[in-house]
PyMOL Python script that loads the backbone (N, CA, C, O; Angstrom):
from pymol import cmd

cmd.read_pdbstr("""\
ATOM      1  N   UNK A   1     136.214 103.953  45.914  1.00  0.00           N
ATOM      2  CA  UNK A   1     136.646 103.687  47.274  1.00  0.00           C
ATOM      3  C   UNK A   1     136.348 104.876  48.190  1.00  0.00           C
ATOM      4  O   UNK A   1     135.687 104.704  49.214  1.00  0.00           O
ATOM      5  N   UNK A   2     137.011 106.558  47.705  1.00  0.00           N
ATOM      6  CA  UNK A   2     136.561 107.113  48.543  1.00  0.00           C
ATOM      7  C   UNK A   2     135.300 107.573  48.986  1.00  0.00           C
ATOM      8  O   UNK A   2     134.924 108.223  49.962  1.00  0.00           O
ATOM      9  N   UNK A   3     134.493 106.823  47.551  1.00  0.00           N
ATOM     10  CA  UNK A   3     132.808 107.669  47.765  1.00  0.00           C
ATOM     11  C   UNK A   3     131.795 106.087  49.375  1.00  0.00           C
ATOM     12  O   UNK A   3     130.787 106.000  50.076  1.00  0.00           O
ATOM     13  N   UNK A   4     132.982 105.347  49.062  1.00  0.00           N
ATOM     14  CA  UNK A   4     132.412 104.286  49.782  1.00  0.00           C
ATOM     15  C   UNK A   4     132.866 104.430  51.272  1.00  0.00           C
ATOM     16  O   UNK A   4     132.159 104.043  52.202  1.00  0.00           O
ATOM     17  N   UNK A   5     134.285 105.102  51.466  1.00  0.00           N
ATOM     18  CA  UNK A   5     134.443 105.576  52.790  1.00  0.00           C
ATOM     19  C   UNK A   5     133.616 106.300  53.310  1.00  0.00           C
ATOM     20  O   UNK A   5     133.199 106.200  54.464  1.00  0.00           O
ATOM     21  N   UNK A   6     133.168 107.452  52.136  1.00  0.00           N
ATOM     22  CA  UNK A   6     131.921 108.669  52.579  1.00  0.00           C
ATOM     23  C   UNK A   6     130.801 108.081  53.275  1.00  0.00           C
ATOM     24  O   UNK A   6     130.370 108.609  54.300  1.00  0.00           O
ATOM     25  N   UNK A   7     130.318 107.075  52.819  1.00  0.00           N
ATOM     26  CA  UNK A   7     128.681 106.692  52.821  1.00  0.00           C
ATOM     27  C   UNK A   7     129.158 106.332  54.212  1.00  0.00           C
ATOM     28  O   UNK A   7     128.995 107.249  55.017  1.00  0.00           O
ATOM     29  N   UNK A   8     129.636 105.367  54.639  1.00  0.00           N
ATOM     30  CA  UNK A   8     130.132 104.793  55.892  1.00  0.00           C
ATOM     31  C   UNK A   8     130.353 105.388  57.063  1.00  0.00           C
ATOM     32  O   UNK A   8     129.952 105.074  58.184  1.00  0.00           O
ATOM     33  N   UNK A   9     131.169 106.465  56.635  1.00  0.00           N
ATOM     34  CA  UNK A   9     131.835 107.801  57.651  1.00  0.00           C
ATOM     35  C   UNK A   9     129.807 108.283  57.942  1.00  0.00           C
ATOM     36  O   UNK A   9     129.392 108.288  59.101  1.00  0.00           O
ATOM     37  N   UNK A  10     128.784 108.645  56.707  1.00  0.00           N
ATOM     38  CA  UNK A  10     127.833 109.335  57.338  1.00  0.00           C
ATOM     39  C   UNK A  10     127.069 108.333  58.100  1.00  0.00           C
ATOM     40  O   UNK A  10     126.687 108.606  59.238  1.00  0.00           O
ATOM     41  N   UNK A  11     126.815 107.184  57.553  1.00  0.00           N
ATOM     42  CA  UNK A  11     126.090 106.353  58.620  1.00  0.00           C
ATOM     43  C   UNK A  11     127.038 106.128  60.029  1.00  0.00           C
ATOM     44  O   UNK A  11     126.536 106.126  61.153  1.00  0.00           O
ATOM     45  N   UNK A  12     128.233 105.972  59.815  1.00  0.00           N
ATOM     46  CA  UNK A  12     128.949 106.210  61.192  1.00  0.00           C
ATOM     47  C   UNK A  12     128.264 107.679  62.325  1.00  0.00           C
ATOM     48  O   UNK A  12     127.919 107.764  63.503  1.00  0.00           O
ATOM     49  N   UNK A  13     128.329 108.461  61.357  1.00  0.00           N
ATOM     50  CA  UNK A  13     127.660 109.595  62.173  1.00  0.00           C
ATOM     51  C   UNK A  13     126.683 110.094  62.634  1.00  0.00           C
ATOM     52  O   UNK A  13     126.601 110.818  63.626  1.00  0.00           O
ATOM     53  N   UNK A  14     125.344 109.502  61.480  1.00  0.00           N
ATOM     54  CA  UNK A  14     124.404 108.978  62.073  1.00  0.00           C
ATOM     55  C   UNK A  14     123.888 108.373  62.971  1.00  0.00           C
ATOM     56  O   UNK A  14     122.962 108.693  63.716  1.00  0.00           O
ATOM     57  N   UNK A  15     124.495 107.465  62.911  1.00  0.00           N
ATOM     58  CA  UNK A  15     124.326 106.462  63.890  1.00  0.00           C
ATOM     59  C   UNK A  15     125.026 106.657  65.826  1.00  0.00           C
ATOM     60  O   UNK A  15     124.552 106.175  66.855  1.00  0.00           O
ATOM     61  N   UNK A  16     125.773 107.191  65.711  1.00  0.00           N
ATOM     62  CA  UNK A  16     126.392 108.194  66.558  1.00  0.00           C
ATOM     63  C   UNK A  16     125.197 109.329  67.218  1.00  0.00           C
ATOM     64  O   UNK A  16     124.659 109.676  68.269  1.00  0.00           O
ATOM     65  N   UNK A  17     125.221 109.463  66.488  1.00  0.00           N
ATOM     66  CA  UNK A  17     124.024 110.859  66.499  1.00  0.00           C
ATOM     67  C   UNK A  17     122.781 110.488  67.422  1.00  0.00           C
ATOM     68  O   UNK A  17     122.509 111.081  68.466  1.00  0.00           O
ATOM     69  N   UNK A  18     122.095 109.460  66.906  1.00  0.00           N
ATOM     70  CA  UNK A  18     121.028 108.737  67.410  1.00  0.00           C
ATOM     71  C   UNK A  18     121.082 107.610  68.472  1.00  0.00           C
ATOM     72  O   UNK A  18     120.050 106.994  68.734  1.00  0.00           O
ATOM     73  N   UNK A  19     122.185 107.336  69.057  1.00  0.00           N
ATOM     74  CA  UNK A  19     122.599 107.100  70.175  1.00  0.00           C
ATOM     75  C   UNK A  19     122.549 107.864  70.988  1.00  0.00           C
ATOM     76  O   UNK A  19     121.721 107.623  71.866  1.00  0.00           O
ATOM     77  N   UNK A  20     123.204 108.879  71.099  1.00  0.00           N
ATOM     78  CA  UNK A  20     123.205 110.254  71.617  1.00  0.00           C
ATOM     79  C   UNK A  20     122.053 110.514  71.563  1.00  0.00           C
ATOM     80  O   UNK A  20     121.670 110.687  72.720  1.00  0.00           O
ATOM     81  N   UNK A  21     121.015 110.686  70.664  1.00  0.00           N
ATOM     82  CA  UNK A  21     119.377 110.846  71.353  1.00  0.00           C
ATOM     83  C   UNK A  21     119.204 110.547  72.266  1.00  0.00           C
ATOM     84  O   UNK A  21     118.998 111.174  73.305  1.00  0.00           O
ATOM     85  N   UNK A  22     119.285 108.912  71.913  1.00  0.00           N
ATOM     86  CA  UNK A  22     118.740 108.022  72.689  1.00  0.00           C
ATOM     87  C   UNK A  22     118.987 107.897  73.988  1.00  0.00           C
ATOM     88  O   UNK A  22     118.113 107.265  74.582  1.00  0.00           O
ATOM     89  N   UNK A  23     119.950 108.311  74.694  1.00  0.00           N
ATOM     90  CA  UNK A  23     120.306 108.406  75.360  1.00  0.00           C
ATOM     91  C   UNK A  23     120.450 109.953  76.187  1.00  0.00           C
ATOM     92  O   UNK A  23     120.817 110.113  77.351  1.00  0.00           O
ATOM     93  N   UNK A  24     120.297 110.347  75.820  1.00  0.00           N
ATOM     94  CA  UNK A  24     119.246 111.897  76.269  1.00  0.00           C
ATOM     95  C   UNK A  24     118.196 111.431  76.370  1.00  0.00           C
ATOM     96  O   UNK A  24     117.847 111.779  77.498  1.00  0.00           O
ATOM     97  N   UNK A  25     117.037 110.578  75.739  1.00  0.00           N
ATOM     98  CA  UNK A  25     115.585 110.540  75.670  1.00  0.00           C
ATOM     99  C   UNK A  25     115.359 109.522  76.895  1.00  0.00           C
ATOM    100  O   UNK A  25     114.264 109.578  77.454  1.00  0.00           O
ATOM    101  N   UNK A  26     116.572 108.344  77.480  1.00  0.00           N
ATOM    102  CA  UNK A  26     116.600 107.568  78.193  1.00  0.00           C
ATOM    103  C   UNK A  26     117.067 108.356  79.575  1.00  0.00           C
ATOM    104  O   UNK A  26     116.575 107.791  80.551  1.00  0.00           O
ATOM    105  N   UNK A  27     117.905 109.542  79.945  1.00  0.00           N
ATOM    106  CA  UNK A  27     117.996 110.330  81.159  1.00  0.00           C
ATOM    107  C   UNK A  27     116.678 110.772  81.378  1.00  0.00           C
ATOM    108  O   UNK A  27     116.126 110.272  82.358  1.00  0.00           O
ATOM    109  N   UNK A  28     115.951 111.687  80.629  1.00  0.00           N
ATOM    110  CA  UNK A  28     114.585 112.240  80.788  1.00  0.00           C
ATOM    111  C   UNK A  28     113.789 110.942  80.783  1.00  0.00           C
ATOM    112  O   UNK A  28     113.722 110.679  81.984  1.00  0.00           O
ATOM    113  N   UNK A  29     113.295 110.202  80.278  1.00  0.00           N
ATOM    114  CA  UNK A  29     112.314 109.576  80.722  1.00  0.00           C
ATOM    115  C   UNK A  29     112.509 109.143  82.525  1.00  0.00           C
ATOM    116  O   UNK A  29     111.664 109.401  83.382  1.00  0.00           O
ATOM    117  N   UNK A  30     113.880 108.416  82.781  1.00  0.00           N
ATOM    118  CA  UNK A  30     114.557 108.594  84.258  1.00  0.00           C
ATOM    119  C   UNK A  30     114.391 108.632  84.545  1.00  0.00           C
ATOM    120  O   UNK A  30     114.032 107.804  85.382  1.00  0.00           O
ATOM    121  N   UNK A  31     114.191 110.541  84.441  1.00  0.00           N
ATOM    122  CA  UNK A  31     113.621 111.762  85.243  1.00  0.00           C
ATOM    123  C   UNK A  31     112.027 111.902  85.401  1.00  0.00           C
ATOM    124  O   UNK A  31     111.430 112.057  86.466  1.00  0.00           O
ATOM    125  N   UNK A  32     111.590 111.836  84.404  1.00  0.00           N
ATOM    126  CA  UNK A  32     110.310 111.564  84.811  1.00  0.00           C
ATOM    127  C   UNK A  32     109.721 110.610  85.387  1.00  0.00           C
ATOM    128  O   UNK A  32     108.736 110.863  86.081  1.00  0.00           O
ATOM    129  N   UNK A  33     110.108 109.497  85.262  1.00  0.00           N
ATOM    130  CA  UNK A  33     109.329 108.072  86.310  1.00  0.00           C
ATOM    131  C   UNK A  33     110.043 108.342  87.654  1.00  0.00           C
ATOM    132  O   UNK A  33     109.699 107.597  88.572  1.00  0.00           O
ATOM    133  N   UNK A  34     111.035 109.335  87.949  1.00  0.00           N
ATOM    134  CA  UNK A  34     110.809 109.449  89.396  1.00  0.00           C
ATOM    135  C   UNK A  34     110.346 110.370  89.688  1.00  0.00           C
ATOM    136  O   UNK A  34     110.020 110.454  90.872  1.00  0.00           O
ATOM    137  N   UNK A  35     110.007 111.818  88.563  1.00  0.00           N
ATOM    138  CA  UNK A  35     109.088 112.655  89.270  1.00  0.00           C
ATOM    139  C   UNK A  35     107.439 112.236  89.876  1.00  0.00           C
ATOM    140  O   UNK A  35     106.797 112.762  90.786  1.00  0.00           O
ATOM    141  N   UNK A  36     107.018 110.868  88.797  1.00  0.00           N
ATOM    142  CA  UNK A  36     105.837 110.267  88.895  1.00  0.00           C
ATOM    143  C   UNK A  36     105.699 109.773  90.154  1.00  0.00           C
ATOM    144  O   UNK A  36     104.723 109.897  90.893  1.00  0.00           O
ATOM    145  N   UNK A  37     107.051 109.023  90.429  1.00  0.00           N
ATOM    146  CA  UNK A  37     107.298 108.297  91.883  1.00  0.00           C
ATOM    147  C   UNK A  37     106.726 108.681  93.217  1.00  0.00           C
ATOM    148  O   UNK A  37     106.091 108.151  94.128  1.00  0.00           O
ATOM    149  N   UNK A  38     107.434 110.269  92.801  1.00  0.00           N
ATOM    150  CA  UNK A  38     107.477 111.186  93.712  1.00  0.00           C
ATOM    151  C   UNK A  38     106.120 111.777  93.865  1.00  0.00           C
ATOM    152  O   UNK A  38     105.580 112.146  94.908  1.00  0.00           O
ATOM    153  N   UNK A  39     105.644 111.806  92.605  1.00  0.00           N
ATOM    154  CA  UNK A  39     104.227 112.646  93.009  1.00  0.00           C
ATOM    155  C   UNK A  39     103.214 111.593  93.290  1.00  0.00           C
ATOM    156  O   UNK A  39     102.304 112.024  93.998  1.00  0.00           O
ATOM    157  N   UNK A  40     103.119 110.608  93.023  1.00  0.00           N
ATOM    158  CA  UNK A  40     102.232 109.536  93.507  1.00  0.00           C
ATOM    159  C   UNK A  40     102.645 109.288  94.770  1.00  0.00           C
ATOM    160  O   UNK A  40     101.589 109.533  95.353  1.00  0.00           O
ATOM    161  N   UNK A  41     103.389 108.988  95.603  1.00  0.00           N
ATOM    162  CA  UNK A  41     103.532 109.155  96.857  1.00  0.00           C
ATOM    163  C   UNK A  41     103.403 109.967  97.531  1.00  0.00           C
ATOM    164  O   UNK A  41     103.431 109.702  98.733  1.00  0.00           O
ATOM    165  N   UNK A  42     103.191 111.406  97.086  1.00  0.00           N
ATOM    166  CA  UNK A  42     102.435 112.692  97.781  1.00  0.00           C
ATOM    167  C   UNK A  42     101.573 112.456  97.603  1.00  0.00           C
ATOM    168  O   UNK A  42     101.031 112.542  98.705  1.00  0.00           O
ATOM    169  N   UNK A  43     100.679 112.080  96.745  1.00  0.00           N
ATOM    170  CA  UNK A  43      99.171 111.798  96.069  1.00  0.00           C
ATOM    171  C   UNK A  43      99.116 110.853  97.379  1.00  0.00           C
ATOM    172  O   UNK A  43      99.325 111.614  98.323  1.00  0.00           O
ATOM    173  N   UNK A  44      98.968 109.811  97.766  1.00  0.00           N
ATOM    174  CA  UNK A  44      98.981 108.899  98.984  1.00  0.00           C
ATOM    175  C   UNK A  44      99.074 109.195  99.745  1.00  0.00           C
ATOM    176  O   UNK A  44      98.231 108.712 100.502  1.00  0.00           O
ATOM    177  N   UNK A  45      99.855 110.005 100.301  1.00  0.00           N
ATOM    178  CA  UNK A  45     100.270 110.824 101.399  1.00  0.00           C
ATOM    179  C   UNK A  45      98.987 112.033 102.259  1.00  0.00           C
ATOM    180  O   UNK A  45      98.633 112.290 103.410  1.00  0.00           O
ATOM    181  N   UNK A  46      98.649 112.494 100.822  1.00  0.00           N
ATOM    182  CA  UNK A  46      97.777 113.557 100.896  1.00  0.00           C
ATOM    183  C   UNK A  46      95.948 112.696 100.932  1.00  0.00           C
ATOM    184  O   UNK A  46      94.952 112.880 101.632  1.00  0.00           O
ATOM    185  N   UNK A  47      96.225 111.906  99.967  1.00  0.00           N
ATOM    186  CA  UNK A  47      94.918 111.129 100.263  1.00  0.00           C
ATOM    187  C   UNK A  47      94.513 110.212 101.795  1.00  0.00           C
ATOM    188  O   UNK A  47      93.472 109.851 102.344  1.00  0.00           O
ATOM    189  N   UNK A  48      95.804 110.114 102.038  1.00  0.00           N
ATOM    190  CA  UNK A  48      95.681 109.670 103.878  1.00  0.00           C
ATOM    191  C   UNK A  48      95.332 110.533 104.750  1.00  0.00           C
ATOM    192  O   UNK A  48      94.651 110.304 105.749  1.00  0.00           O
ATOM    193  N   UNK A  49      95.809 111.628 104.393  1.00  0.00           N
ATOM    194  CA  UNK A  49      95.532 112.863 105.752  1.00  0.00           C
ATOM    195  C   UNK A  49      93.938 113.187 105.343  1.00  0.00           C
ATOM    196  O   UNK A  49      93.248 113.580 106.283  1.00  0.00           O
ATOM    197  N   UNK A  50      93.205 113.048 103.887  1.00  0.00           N
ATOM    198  CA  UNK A  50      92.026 113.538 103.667  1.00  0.00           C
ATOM    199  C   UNK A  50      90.949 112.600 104.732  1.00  0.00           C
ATOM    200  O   UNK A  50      90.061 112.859 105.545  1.00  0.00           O
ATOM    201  N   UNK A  51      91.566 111.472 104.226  1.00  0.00           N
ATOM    202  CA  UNK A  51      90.806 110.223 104.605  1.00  0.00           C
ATOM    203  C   UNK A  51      91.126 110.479 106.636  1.00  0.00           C
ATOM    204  O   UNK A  51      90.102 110.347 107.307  1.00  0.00           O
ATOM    205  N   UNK A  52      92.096 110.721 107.221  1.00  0.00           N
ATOM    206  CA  UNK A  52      92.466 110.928 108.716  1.00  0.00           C
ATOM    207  C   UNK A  52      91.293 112.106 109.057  1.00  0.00           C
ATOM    208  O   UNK A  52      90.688 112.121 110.129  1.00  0.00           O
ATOM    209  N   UNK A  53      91.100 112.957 108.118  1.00  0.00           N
ATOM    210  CA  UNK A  53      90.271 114.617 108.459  1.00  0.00           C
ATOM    211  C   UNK A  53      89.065 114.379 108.427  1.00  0.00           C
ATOM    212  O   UNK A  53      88.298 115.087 109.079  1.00  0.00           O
ATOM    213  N   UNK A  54      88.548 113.203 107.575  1.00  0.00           N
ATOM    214  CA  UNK A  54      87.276 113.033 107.490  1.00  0.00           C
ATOM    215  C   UNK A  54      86.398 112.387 108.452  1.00  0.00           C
ATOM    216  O   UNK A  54      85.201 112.568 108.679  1.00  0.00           O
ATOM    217  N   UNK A  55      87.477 111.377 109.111  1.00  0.00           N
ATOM    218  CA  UNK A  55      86.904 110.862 110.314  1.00  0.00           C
ATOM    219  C   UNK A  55      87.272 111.966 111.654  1.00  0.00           C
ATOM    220  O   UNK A  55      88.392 112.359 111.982  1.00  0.00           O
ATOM    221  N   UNK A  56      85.996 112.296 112.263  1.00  0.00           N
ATOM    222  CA  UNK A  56      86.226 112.779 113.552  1.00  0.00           C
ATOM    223  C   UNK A  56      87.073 112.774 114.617  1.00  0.00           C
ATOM    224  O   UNK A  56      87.472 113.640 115.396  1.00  0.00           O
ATOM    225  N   UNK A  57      87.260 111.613 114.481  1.00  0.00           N
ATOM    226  CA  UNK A  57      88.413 111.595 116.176  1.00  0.00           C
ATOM    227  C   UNK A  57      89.695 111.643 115.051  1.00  0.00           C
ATOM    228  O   UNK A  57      90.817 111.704 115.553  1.00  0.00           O
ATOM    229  N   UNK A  58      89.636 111.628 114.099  1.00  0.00           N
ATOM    230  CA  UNK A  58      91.391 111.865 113.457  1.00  0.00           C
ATOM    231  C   UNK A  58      91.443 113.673 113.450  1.00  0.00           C
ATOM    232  O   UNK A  58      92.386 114.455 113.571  1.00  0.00           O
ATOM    233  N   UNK A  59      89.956 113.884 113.249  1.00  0.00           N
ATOM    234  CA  UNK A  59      90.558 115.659 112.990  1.00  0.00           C
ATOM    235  C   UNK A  59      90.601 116.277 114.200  1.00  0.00           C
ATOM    236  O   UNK A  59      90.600 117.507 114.256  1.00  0.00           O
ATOM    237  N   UNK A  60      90.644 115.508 115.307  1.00  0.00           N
ATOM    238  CA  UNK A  60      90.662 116.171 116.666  1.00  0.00           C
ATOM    239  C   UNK A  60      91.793 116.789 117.028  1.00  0.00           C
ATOM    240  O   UNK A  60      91.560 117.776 117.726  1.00  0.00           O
ATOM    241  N   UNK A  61      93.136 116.554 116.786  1.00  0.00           N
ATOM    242  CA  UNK A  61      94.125 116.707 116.686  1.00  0.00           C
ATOM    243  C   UNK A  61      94.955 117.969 115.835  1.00  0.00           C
ATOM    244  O   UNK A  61      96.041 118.486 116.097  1.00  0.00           O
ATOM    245  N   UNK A  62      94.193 118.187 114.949  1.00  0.00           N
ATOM    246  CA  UNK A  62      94.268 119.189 113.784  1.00  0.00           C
ATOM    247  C   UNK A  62      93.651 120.606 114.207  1.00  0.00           C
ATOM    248  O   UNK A  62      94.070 121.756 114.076  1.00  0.00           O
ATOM    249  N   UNK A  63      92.407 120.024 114.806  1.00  0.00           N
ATOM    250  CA  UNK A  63      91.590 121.138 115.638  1.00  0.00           C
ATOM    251  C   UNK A  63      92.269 121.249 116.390  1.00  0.00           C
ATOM    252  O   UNK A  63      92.928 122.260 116.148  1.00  0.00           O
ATOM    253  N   UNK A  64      92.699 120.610 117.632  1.00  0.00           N
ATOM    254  CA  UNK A  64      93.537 121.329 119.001  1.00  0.00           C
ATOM    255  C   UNK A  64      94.370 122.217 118.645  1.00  0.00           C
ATOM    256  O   UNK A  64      94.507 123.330 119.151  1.00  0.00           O
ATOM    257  N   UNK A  65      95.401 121.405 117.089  1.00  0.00           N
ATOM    258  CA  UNK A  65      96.645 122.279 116.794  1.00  0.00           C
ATOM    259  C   UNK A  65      96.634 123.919 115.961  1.00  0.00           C
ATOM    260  O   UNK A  65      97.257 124.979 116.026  1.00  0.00           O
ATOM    261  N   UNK A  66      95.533 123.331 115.203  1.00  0.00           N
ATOM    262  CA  UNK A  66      95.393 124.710 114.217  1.00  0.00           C
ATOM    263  C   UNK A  66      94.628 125.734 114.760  1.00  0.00           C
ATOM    264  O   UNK A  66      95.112 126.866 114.775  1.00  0.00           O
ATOM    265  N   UNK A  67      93.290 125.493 115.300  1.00  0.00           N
ATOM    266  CA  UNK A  67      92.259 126.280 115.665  1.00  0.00           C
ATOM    267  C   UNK A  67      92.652 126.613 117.416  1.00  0.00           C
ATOM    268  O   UNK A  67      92.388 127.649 118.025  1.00  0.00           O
ATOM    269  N   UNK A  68      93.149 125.738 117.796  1.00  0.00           N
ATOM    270  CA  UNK A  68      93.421 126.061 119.477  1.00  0.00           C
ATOM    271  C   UNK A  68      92.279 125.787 119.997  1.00  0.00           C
ATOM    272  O   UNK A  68      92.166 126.384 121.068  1.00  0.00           O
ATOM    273  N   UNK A  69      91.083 124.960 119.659  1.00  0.00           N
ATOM    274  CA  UNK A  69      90.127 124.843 120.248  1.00  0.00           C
ATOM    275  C   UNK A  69      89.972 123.762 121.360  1.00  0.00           C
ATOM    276  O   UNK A  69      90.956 123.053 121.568  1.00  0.00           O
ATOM    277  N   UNK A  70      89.305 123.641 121.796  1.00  0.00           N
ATOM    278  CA  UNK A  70      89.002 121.683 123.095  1.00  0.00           C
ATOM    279  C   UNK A  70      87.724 121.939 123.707  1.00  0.00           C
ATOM    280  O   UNK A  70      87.295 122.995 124.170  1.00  0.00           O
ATOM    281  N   UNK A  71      87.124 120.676 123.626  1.00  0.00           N
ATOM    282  CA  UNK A  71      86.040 120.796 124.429  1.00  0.00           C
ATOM    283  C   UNK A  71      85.433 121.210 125.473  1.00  0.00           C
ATOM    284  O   UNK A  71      85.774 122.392 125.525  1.00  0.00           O
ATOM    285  N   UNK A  72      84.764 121.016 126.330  1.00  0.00           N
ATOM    286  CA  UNK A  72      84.605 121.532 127.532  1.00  0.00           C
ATOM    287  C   UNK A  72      84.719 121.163 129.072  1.00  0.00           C
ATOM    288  O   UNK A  72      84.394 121.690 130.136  1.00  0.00           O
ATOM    289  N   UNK A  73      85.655 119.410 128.456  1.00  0.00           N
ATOM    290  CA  UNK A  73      86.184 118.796 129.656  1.00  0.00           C
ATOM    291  C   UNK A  73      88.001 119.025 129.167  1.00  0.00           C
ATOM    292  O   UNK A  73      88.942 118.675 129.880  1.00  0.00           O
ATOM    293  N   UNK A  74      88.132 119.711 127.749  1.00  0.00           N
ATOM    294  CA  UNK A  74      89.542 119.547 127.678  1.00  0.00           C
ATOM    295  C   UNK A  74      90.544 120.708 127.990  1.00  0.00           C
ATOM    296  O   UNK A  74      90.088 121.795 128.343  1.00  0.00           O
ATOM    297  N   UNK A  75      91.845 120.524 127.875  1.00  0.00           N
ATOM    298  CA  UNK A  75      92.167 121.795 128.244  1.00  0.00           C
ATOM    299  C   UNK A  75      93.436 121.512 127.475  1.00  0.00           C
ATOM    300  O   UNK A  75      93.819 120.342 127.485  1.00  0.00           O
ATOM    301  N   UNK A  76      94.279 122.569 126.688  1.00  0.00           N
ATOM    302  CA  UNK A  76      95.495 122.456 125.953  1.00  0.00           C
ATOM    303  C   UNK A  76      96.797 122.491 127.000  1.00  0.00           C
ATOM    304  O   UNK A  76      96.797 122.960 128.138  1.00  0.00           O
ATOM    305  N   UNK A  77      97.842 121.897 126.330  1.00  0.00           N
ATOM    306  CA  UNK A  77      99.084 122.533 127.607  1.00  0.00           C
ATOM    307  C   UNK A  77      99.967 122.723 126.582  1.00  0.00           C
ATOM    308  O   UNK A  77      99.783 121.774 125.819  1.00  0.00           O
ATOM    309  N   UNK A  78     100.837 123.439 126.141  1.00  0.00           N
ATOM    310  CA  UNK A  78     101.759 123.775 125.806  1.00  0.00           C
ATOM    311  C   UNK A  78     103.130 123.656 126.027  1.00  0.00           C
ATOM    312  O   UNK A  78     103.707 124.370 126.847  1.00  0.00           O
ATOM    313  N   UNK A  79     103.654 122.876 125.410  1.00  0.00           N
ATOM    314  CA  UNK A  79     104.997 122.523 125.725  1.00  0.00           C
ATOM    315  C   UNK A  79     106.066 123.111 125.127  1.00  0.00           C
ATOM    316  O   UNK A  79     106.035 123.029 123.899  1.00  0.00           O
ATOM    317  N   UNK A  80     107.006 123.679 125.591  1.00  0.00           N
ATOM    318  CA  UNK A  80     108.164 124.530 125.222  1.00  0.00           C
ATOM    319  C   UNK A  80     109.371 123.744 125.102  1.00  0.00           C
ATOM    320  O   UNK A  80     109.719 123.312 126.201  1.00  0.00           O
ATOM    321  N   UNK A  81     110.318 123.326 123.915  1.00  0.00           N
ATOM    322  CA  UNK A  81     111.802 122.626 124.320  1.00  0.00           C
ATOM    323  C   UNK A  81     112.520 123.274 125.404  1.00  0.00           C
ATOM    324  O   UNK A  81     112.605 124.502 125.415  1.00  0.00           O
ATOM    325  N   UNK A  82     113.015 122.604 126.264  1.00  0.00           N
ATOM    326  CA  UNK A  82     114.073 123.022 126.999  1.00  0.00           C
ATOM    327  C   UNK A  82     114.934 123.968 126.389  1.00  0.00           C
ATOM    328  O   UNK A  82     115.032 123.859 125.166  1.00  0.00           O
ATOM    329  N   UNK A  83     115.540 124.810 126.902  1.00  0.00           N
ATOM    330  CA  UNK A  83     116.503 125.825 126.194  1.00  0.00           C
ATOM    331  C   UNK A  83     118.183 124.752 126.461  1.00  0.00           C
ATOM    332  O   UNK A  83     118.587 123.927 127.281  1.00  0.00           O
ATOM    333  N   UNK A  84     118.544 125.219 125.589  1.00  0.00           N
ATOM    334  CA  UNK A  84     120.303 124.291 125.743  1.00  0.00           C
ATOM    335  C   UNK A  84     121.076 125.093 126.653  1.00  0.00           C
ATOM    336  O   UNK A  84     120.726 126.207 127.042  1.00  0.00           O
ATOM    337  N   UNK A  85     121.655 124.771 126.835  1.00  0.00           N
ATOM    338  CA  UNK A  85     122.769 125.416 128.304  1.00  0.00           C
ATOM    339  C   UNK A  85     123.806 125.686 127.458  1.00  0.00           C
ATOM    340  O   UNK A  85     124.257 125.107 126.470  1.00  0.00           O
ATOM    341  N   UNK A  86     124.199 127.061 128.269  1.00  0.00           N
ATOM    342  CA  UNK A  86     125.321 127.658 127.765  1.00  0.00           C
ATOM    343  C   UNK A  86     126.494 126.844 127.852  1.00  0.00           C
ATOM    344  O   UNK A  86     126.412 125.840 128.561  1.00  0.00           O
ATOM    345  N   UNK A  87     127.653 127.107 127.218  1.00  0.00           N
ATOM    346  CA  UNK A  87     128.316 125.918 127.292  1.00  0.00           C
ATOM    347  C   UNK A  87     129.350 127.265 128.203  1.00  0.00           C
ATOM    348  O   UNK A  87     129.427 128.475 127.990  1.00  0.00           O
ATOM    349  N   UNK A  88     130.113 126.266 129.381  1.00  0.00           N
ATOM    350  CA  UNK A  88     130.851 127.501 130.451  1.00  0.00           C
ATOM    351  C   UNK A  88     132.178 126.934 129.764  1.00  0.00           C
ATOM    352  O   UNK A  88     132.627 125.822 129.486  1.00  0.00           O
ATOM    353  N   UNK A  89     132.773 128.916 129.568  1.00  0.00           N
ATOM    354  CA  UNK A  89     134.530 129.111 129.523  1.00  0.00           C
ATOM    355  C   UNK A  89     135.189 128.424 130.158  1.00  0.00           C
ATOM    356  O   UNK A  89     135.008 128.349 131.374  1.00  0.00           O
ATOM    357  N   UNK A  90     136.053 127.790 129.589  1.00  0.00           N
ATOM    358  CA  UNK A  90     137.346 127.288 130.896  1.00  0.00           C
ATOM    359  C   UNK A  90     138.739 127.765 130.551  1.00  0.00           C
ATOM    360  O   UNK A  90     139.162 127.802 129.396  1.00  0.00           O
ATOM    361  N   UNK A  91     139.628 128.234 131.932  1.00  0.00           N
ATOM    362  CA  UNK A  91     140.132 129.163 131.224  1.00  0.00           C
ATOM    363  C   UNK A  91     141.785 128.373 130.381  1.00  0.00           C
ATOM    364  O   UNK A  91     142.484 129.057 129.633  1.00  0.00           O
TER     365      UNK A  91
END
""", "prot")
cmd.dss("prot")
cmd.show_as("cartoon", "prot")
cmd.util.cbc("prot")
cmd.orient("prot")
């Protein structure tokens, strides 16, 4: 009897055990199909802006901003946010 409780008690614990893998191995995988998520939607992201740069009138924009450049009918303007107003003491 007690060698038959034994066997039981270890497959009890076993079995325990490998749940508990499994379930660690089921958080990480998780984790990884949304890091995939995540990086395939940068992958898209990034393959859009290649595909926007490659055509001319999309990199026009990139040029004005990065290089400061414009043609020779264009001209840049620069826009500044408004500053916020002090907020006035009352007494």
């Amino acid at each position: 009897m007690a060698l038959a409780l034994l066997v039981v008690s270890l497959v009890a614990i076993q079995f325990a055990r490998a749940i508990g893998e499994n379930l660690t191995a089921a958080h990480q995988l998780s984790a990884i199909r949304a890091d995939i998520a995540r990086l395939e939607r940068r992958r898209d992201e990034q393959e859009q802006e290649l595909r926007r740069l490659r055509d001319p009138q999309g990199a026009i924009p990139e040029i004005h901003d990065r290089l400061r450049l414009v043609r020779p009918n264009e001209a840049l303007i620069f826009v500044s946010p408004q500053p916020q107003a002090e907020p006035s003491s009352a007494p």
